[in-house]
N, C-alpha and C positions, 0 to 999 in steps of 0.2 A: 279891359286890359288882359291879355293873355298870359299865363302864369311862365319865365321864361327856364324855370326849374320844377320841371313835374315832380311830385313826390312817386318815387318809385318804389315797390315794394320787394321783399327777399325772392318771392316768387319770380319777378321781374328781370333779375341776378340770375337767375340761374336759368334762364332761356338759355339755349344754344342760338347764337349770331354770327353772321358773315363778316362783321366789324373787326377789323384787326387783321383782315388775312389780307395781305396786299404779295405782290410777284417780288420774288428777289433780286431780280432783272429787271432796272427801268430802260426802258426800249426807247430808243433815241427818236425824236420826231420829224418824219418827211415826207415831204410829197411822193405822189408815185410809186406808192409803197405795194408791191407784190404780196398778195394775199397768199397764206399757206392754204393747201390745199390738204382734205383730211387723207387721203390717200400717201400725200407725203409724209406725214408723220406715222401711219400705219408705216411703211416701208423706213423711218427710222426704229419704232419702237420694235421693228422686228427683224433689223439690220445691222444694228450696231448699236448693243446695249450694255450697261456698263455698272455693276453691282457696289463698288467698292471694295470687292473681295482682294488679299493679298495676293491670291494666283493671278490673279488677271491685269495683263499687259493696257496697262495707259495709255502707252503710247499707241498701239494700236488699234487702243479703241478711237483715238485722235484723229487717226487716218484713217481708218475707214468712217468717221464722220464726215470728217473734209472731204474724202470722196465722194460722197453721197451729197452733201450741200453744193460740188461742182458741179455735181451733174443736173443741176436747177438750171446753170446758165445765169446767174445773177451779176450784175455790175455790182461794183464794190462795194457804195451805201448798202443798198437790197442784201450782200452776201454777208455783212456783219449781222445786219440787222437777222434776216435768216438762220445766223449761225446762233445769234443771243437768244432766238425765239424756237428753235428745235433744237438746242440741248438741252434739256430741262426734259425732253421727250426721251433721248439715250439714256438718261439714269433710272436706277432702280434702289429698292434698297437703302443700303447704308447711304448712298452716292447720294441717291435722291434726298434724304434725311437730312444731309450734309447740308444741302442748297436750299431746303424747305428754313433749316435755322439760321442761315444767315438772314442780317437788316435784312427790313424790306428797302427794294431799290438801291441797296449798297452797290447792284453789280452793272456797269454802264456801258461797258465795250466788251468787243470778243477778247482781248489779252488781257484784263479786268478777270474774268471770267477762269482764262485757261490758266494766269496764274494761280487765283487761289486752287483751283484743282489739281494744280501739279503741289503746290503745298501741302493739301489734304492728303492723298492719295500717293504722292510719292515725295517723301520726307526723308530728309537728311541721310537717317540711316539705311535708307533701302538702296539710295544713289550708293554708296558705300560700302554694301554687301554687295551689290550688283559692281562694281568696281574690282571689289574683291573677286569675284568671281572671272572676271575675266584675265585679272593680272596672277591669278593660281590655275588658269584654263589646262587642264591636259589632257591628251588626244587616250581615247580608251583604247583598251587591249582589241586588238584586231578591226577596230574603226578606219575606215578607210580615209585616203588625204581630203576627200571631196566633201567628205560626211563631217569629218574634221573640222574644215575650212567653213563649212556651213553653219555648223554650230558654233564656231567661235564667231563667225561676224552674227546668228542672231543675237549672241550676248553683247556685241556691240550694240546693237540694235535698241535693245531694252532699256541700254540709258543713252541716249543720244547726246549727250552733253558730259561724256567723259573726257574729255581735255586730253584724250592720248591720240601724239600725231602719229598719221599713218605708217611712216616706216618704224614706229616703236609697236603696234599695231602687229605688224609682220614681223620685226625681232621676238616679241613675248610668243606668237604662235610658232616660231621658228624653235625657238628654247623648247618647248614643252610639246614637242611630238616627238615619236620613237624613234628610236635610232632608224629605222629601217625606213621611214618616211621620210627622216631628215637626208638620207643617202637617197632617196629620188628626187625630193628637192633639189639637191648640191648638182 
């Protein structure tokens, strides 16, 4: 009879083991599954990476992923699956950290995924500065209307889910540029 509880010793405990480490993304199972290729993931990790730093635009780093997983050409199974299996390659850092401590297998779809990372990464109060910022937007001293106009819609840009419709959009930039841009406006 085989003993079905080896006696293990302290020595034993303190091996370093791959036991425990499982993906935090469970990859949904299907036929006809497109194998990544290593050159694809070189061209994300060197494309569109993503620290968790405060300067660095989320949303942008969203779309230049999605750009980059288009350009696979994948049908819609394949492109989730794709997108759950090379982002985990855009992260670095804190980013990467972030997604290393979640369950394992907690994360099952791409909007599973891109929620909590707009969670992480962009929280309540940044929507809210960045809010701020746009509804205090004013045009600098000798900035032209175009350079104006540019920078007030990147600051759109940055929260894409500010709830301001577009002719309030145009009222708030209209208020806060100079007198002498608002008489070429008029």
């Amino acid at each position: 009879m085989g003993d079905e509880n080896p006696i293990s010793t302290l020595g034993d405990y303190s091996k370093p083991s791959h036991e425990g480490y499982r993906n935090t993304i469970k990859l949904p199972v299907r036929n006809n599954v497109v194998p990544l290729r290593s050159d694809t993931i070189w061209l994300v990790q060197n494309g569109c990476l993503f620290h968790g730093l405060w300067s660095e635009d989320l949303n942008q780093h969203l779309k230049d992923f999605l750009k980059l997983v288009d350009s696979l050409n994948l049908d819609g199974d394949n492109k989730e699956r794709a997108c759950l299996r090379l982002f985990q390659f855009s992260l670095r850092d804190q980013a990467s950290n972030w997604l290393e401590r979640l369950p394992s297998r907690s994360i099952t779809t791409w909007e599973d995924l891109t929620t909590r990372f707009f969670a992480q990464f962009f929280p309540p109060g940044r929507t809210t500065k960045l809010c701020n910022d746009i509804l205090m937007f004013q045009q600098h001293h000798e900035e032209s209307l175009s350079k104006a106009w540019t920078r007030f819609k990147d600051l759109l840009q940055k929260v894409l889910r500010h709830g301001i419709d577009l002719w309030l959009q145009v009222q708030y930039f209209y208020d806060h540029v100079n007198p002498v841009t608002r008489q070429t406006i008029d």
